[in-house]
C-alpha positions as CSV (number, residue, x, y, z in Angstrom):
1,X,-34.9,-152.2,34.8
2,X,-31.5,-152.9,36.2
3,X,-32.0,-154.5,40.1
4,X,-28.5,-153.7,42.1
5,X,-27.3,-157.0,43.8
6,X,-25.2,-156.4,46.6
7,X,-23.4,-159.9,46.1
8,X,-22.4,-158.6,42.1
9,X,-20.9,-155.3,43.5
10,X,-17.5,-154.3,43.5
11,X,-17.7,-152.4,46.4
12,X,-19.3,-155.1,48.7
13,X,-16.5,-157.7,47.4
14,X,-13.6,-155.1,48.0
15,X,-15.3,-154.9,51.5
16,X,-15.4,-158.6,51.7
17,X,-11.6,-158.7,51.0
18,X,-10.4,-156.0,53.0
19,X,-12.4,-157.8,56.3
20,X,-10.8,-160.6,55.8
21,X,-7.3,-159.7,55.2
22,X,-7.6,-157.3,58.5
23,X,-8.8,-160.7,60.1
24,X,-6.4,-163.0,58.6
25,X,-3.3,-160.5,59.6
26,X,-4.7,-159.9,63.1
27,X,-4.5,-163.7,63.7
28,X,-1.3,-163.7,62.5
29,X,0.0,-161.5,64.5
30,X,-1.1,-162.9,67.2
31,X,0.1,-166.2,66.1
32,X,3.7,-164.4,66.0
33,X,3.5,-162.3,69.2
34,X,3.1,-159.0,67.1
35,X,1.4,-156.8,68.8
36,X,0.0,-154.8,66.5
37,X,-3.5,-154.4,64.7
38,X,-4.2,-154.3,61.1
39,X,-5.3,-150.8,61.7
40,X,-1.5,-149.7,63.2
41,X,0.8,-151.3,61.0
42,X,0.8,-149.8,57.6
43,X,1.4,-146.7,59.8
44,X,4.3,-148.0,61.1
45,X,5.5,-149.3,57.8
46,X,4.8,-145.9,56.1
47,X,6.8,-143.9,59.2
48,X,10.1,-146.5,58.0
49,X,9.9,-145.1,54.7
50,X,10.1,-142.3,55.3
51,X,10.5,-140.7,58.6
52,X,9.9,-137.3,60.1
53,X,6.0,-137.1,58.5
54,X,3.6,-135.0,60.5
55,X,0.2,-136.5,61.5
56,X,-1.4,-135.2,58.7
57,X,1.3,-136.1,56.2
58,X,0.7,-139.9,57.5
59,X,-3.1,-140.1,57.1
60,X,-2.7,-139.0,53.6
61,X,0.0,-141.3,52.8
62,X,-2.2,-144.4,54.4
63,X,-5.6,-142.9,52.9
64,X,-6.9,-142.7,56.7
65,X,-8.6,-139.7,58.5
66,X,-7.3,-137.4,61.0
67,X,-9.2,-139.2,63.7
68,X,-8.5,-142.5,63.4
69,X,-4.9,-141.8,63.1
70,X,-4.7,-140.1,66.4
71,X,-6.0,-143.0,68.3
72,X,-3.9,-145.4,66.7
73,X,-0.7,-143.1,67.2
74,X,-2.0,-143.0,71.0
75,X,-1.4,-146.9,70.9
76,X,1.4,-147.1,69.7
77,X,3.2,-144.8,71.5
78,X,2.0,-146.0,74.5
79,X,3.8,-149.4,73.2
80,X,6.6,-147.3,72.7
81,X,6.7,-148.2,69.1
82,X,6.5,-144.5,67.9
83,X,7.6,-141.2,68.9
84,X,6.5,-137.3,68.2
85,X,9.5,-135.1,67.7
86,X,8.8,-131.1,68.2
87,X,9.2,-129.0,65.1
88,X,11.7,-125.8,66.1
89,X,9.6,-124.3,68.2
90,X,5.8,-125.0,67.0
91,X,4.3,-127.0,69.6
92,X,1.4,-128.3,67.9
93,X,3.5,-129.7,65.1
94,X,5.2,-132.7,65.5
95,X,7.2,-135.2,63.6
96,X,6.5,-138.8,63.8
97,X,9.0,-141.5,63.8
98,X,9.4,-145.2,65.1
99,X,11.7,-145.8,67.7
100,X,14.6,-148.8,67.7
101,X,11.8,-150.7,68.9
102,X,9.2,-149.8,66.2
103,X,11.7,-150.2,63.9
104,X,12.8,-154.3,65.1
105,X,8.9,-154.5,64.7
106,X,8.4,-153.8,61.5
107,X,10.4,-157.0,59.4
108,X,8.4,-159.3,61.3
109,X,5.5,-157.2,60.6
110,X,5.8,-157.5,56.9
111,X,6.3,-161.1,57.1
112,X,3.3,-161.8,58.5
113,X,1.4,-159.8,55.6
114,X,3.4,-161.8,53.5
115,X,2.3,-165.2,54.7
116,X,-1.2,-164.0,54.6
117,X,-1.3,-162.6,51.2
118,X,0.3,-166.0,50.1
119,X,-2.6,-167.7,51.7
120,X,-5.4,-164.7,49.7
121,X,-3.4,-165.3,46.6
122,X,-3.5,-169.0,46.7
123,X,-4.2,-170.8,43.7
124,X,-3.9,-167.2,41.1
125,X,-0.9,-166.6,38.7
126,X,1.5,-164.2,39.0
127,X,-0.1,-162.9,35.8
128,X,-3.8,-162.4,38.0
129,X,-2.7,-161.0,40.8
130,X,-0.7,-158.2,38.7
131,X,-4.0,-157.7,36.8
132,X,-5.8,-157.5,39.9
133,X,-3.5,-155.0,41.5
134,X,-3.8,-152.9,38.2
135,X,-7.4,-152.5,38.0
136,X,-7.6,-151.5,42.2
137,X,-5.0,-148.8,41.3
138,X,-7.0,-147.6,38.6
139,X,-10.4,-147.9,40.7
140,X,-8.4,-145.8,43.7
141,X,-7.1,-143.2,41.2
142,X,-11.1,-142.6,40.2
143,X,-11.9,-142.3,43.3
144,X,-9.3,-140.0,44.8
């Protein structure tokens, strides 16, 4: 009989991973004066390439769920980091795009992930971290 061990599982470790990351970029951040979360910025980065995505357009593109995403846009255009645009005359669809602000953010945004996946990556090849990123794209594409 097989016993499941959470410390062997995928899962749990991917878990493990993703925690830490969200930590290690949050501190970082804060370290650079971004003020940002983990949570908010791969929106962001996803509204620079390519603007004028509706709500729904955006959670799909970040794999997030309708709810979570409308908090986060709250935030952030509260910070004045995002704007909704009105489609012609539909009120209850909007476009989504970062404002000259949003846009200054984002550069120093991805240079922060940067420096922290440096740090995660520390110590693997070029060669492993490739690998790596190959086999989580091919768990995702099971899974979605």
């Amino acid at each position: 009989m097989n016993v499941f061990s959470l410390d062997d599982s995928v899962g749990y470790t991917i878990n493990i991973i993703a925690n830490l990351l969200k930590r290690e970029l949050n501190d970082e951040f804060k370290r650079e004066g971004v003020e940002v979360m983990a949570e908010q910025w791969a929106l962001l980065l996803r509204l620079q390439e390519r603007a004028g995505m509706n709500q729904l357009e955006l959670a799909q593109a970040t794999s997030r769920d309708n709810a979570s995403i409308t908090r986060s846009l709250v935030v952030l255009e509260k910070k004045q980091l995002i704007e909704r645009q009105q489609v012609d005359q539909d009120r209850r669809d909007k476009y989504l795009a970062l404002t000259p602000a949003g846009q200054a953010l984002v550069p120093r945004m991805v240079a922060c992930a940067q420096q922290v996946l440096e740090r995660a990556t520390q110590g693997m090849t070029t060669e492993e971290v490739t690998l790596f990123n190959q086999i989580i794209r091919k768990m995702i594409g099971n899974l979605s």
